[in-house]
C-alpha positions in Angstrom: -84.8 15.0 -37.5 -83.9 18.6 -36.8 -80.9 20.1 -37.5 -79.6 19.8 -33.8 -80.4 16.1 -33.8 -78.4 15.6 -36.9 -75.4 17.1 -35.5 -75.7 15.2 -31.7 -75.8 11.8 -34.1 -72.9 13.0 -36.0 -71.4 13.2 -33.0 -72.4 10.2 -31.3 -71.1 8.3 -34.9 -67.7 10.1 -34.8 -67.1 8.7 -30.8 -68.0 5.3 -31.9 -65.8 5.7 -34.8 -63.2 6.5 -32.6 -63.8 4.4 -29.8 -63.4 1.7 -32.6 -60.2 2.7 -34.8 -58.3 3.3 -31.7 -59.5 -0.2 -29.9 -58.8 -2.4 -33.1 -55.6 -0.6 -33.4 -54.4 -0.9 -29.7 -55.7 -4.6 -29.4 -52.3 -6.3 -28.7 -52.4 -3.8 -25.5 -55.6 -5.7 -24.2 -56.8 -3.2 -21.1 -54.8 -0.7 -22.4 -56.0 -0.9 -26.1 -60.0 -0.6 -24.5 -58.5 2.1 -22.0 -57.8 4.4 -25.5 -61.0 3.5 -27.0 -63.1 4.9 -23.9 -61.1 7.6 -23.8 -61.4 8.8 -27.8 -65.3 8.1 -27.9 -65.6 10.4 -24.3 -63.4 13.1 -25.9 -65.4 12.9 -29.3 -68.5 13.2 -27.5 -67.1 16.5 -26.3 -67.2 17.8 -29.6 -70.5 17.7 -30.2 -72.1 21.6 -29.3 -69.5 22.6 -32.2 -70.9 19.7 -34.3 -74.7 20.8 -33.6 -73.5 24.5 -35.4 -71.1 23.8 -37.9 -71.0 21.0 -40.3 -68.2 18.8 -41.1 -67.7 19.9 -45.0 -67.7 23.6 -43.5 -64.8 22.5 -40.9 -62.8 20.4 -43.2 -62.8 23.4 -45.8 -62.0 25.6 -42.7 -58.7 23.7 -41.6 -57.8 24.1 -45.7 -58.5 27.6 -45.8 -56.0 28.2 -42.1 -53.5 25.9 -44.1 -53.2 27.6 -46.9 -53.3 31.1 -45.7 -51.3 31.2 -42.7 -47.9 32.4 -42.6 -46.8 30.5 -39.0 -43.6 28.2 -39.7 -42.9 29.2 -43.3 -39.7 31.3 -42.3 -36.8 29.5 -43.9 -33.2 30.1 -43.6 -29.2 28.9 -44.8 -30.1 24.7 -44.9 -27.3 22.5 -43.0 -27.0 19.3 -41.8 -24.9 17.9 -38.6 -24.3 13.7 -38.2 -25.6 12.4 -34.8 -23.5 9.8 -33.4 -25.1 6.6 -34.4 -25.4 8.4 -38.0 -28.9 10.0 -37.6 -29.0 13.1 -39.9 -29.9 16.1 -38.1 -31.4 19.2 -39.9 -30.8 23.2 -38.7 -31.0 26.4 -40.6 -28.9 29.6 -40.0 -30.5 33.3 -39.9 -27.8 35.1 -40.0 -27.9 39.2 -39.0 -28.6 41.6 -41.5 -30.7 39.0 -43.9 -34.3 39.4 -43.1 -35.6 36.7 -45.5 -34.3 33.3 -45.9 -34.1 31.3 -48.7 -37.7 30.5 -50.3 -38.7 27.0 -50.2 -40.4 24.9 -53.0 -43.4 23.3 -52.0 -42.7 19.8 -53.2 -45.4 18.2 -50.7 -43.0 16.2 -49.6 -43.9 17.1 -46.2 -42.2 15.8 -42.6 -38.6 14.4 -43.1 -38.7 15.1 -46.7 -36.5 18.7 -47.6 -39.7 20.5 -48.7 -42.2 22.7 -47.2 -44.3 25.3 -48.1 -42.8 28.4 -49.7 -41.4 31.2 -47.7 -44.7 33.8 -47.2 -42.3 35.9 -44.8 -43.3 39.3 -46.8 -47.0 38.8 -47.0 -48.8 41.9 -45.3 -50.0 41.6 -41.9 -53.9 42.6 -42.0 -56.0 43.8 -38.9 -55.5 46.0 -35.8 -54.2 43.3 -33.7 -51.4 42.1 -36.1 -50.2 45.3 -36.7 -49.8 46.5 -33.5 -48.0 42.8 -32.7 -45.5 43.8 -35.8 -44.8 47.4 -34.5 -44.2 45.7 -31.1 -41.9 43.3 -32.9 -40.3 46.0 -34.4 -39.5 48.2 -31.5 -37.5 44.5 -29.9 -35.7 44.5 -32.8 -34.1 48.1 -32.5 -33.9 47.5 -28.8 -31.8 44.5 -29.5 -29.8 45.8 -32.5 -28.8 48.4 -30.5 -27.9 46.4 -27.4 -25.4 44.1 -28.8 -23.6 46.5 -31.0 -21.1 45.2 -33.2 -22.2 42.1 -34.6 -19.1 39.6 -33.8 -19.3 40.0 -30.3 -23.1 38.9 -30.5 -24.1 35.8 -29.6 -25.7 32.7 -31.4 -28.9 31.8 -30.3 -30.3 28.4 -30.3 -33.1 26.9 -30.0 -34.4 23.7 -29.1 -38.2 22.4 -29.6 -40.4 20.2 -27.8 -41.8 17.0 -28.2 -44.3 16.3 -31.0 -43.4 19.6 -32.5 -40.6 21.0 -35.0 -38.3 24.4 -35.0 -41.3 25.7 -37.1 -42.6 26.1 -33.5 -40.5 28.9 -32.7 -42.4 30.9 -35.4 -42.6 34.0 -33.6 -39.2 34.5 -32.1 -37.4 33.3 -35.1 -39.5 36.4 -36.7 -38.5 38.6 -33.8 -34.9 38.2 -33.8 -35.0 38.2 -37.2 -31.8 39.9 -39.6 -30.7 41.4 -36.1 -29.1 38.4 -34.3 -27.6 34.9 -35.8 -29.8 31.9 -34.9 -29.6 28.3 -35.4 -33.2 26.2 -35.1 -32.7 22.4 -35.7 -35.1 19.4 -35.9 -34.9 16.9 -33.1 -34.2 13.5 -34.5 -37.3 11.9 -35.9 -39.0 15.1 -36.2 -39.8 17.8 -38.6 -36.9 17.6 -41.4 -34.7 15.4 -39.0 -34.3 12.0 -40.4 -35.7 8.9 -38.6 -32.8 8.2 -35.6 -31.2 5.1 -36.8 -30.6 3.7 -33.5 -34.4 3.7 -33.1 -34.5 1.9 -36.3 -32.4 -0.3 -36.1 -33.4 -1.2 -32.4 -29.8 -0.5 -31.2 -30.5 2.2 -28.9 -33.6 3.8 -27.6 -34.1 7.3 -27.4 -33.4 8.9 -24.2 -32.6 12.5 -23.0 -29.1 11.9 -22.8 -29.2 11.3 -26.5 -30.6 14.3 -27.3 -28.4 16.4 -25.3 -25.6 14.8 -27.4 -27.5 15.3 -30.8 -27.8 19.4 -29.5 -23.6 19.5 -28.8 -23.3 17.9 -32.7 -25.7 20.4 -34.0 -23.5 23.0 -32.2 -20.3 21.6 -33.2 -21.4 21.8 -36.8 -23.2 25.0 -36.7 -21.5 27.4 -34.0 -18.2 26.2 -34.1 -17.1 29.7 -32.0 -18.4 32.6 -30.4 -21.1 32.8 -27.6 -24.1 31.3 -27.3 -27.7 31.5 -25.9 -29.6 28.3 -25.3 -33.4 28.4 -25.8 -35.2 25.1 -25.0 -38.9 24.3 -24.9 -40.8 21.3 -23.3 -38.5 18.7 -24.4 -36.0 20.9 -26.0 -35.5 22.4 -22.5 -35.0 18.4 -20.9 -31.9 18.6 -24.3 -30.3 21.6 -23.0 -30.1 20.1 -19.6 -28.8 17.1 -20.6 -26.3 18.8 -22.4 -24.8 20.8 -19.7 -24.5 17.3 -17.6 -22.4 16.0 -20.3 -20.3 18.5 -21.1 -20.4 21.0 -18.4 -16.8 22.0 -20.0 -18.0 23.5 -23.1 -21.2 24.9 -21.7 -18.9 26.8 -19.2 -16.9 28.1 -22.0 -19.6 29.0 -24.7 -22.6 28.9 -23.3 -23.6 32.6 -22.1 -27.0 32.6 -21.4 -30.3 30.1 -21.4 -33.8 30.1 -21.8 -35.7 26.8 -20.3 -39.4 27.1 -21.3 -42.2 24.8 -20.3 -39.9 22.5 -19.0 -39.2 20.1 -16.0 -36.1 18.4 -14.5 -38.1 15.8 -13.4 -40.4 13.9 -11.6 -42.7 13.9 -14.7 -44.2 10.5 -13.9 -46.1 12.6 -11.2 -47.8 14.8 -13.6 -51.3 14.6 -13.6 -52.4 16.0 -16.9 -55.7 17.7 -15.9 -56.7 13.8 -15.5 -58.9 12.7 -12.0 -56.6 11.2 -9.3 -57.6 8.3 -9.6 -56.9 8.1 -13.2 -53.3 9.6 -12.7 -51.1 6.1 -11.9 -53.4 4.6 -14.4 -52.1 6.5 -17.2 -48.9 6.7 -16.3 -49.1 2.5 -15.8 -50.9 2.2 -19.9 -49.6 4.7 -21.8 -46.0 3.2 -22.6 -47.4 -0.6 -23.7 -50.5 1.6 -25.5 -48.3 4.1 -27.4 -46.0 0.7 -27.9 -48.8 -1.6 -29.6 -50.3 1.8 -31.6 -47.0 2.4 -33.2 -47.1 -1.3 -34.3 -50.2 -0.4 -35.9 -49.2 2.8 -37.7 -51.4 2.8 -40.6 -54.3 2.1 -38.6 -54.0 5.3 -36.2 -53.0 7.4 -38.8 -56.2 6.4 -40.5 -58.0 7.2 -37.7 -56.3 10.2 -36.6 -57.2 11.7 -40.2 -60.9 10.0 -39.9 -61.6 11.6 -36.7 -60.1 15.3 -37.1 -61.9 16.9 -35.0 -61.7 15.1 -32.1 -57.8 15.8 -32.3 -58.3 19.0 -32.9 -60.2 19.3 -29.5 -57.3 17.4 -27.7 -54.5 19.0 -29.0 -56.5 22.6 -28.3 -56.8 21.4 -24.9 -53.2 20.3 -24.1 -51.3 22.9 -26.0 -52.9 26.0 -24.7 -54.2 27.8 -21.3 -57.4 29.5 -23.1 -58.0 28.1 -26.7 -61.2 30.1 -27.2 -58.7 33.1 -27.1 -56.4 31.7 -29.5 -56.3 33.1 -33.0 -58.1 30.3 -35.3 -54.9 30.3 -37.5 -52.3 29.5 -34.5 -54.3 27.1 -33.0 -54.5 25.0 -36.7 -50.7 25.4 -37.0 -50.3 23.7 -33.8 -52.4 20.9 -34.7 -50.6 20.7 -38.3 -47.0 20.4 -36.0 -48.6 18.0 -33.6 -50.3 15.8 -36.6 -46.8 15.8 -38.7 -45.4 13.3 -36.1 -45.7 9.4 -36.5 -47.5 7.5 -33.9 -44.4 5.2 -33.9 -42.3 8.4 -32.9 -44.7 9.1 -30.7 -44.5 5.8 -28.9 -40.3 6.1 -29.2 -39.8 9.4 -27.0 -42.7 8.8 -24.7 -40.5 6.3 -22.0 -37.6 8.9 -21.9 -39.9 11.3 -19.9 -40.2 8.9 -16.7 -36.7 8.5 -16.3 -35.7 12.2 -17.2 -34.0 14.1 -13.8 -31.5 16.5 -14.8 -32.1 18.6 -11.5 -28.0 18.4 -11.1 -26.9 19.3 -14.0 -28.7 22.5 -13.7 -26.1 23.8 -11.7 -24.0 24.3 -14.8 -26.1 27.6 -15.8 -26.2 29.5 -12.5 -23.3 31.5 -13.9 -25.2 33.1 -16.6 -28.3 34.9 -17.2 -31.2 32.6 -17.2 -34.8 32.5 -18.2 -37.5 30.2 -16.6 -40.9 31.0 -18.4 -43.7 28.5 -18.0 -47.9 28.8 -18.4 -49.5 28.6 -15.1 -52.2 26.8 -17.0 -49.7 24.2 -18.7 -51.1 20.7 -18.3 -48.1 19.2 -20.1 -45.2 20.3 -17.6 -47.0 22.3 -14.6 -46.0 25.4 -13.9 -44.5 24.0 -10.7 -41.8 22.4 -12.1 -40.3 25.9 -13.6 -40.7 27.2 -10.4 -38.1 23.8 -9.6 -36.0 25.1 -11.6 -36.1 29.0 -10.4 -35.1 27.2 -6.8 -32.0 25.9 -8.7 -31.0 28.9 -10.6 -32.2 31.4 -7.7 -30.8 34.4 -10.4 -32.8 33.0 -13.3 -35.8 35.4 -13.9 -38.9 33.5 -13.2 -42.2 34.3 -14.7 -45.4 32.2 -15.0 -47.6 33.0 -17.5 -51.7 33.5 -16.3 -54.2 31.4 -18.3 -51.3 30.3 -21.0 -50.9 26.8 -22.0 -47.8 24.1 -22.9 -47.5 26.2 -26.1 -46.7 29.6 -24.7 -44.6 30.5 -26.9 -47.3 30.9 -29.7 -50.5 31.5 -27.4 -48.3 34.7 -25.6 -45.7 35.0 -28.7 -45.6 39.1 -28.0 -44.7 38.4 -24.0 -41.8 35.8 -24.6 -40.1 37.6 -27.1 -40.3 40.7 -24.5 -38.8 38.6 -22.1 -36.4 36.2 -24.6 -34.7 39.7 -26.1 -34.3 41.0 -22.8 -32.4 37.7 -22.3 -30.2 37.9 -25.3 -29.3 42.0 -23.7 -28.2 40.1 -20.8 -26.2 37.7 -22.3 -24.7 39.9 -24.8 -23.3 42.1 -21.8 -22.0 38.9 -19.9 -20.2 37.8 -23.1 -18.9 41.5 -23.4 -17.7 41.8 -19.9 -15.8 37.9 -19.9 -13.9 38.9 -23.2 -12.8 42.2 -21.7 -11.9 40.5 -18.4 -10.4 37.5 -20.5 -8.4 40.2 -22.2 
């Protein structure tokens, strides 16, 4: 057998691999269960031409090498810890100005929800044409904004807010960007990243919902910005938390709030989304995928076993959903995605997923046409179409609206250099508007 037809087999193996972990482990979902099953052996199958060139020891000692060697969400800051309502432990960290390296972290391999990580590589020389010029870039932003909001107490706080699946390691690049020149807060959504498990979901008392989460952001706030200004920067779901909070406490947002970024977002409708999936298939995932992702998370172990047994075929998925044009994506990016994506729980997973049907915060949008505003989404997003940023542009009709070509869901790491152009020239804007309300004010 030649090389060639070794690989093909390999891959042929792998899809019936899949096909079986994920049907055993979705078998209380009947239909549904088999549903997943097609759909991991067809996307296994798809990774076959990169199985016929490169074997699996060489890949599984590639992802170690991007793991160990990449720098992406090792920036750590000041630790702190607000209380959700229902008890739920949420965890943020502070960068505050002037301090361009935040406390080193021990990695204790505790991993997810544990207080570890990986220790802070912040300092670690950037190598190659391409990097550098990205860093002077970064540079230049940073003097801009240093000398755009002047003194630092009139500055304001920004925070942000990730997305689904992910952590605030996700905002990699603009934490680096901003930096030592401008305070930021960057919290864990409950369940994820260093965020404990929401006890509610535990216990069964309550399940998750946006509304939730825009109350988790305003206790995160309340313990981490008690005063001053602030920016809002949400992602994907983080985006769906900053709405929610400005429809339950439109008071405070108009008093602190003074400026927002919403990025690969929606305000709704997102049971319409097709996800790059045939028409006809459309309803039908929309109709499975709660009772599936219900009856995996029952079988936890299972799927993880299979998630980890079938690597590559994750990989592949998470490449395709995450950005516009993954063959243009640096190697080491596109692994920390998958490393964000795999750190979350198939049971968390299958917790959040419902809250997106019911989400429409289209109202409460209202509550940021006073200050500058942001709208940034990839025209190539699969996730949350670019059409439902432009949505949101028809609600904030001052908002600056652009639409990425060729990016993806995760824009802000596939075009990190072209968001933080766009977020510091936000932060300028806000930082005048705060300026101009405290003089008027005074």
């Amino acid at each position: 057998m030649t090389e060639g037809q070794e690989a093909a087999a390999q891959a042929v193996e792998t899809a019936v691999e899949a096909a079986g972990n994920w049907a055993r482990a979705g078998r209380h979902a009947g239909v549904a269960g088999a549903a997943i099953g097609v759909v991991a052996a067809g996307a296994a199958a798809g990774v076959a031409i990169e199985r016929m060139t490169v074997g699996r020891g060489m890949r599984r000692r590639a992802r170690l090498a991007l793991d160990a060697a990449g720098p992406y969400g090792t920036l750590r800051g000041t630790p702190g810890a607000a209380i959700a309502e229902d008890g739920t432990e949420l965890y943020y960290e502070v960068d505050e100005p002037g301090v361009e390296t935040g406390r080193p972290e021990k990695d204790d391999g505790k991993g997810r929800n544990g207080k570890g990580g990986k220790a802070d590589r912040s300092a670690k020389p950037v190598r190659g044409k391409e990097a550098r010029a990205a860093q002077e870039a970064q540079g230049g932003l940073r003097k801009r904004l240093s000398a755009a909001l002047g003194r630092r107490g009139t500055a304001p706080t920004v925070v942000f807010s990730h997305g689904y699946c992910l952590s605030q390691d996700s905002w990699h690049f603009q934490r680096s960007a901003l930096r030592g020149v401008v305070r930021t807060v960057h919290w864990d959504q409950r369940s994820h990243g260093r965020s404990s498990r929401g006890h509610g979901q535990i216990d069964g008392t309550e399940p998750v919902t946006i509304d939730l989460l825009g109350r988790d952001l305003k206790a995160v706030l309340d313990a981490a910005v008690p005063e001053g200004p602030i920016v809002l920067v949400g992602h994907s779901m983080g985006g769906m938390t900053v709405m929610a909070l400005a429809d339950q406490f439109p008071e405070y947002v108009a008093e602190r709030v003074v400026g927002v970024a919403l990025i690969g977002t929606s305000a709704g409708r997102l049971s319409e989304v097709g996800f790059g999936l045939p028409s006809m298939g459309v309803k039908a995932f929309h109709w499975l995928a709660p009772g599936v992702l219900r009856a995996l998370g029952w079988q936890r172990e299972i799927v993880e076993r299979g998630r980890r047994a079938t690597a590559d075929l994750f990989a592949g998925l998470i490449k395709r959903y995450s950005f516009g044009t993954p063959e243009k994506v640096d190697p080491g990016i596109a692994r920390f995605g998958e490393r964000l994506i795999e750190a979350t729980p198939i049971d968390v997973v299958a917790e959040f997923f419902p809250a997106f049907a019911v989400h429409d915060k289209t109202e409460a949008l209202v509550a940021y046409d006073a200050v500058p505003a942001l709208v940034l989404a990839g025209e190539s997003d699969l996730i949350t179409p670019a059409d439902h940023s432009q949505a949101i542009a028809e609600v904030l009709p001052d908002a600056e609206l652009v639409c990425v070509p060729g990016a993806g869901h995760l824009v802000m790491l596939e075009r990190p250099e072209l968001v933080n152009e766009h977020l510091v020239s936000l932060v300028e804007r806000a930082g005048a508007a705060a300026r101009s309300s405290r003089h008027a004010r005074a």
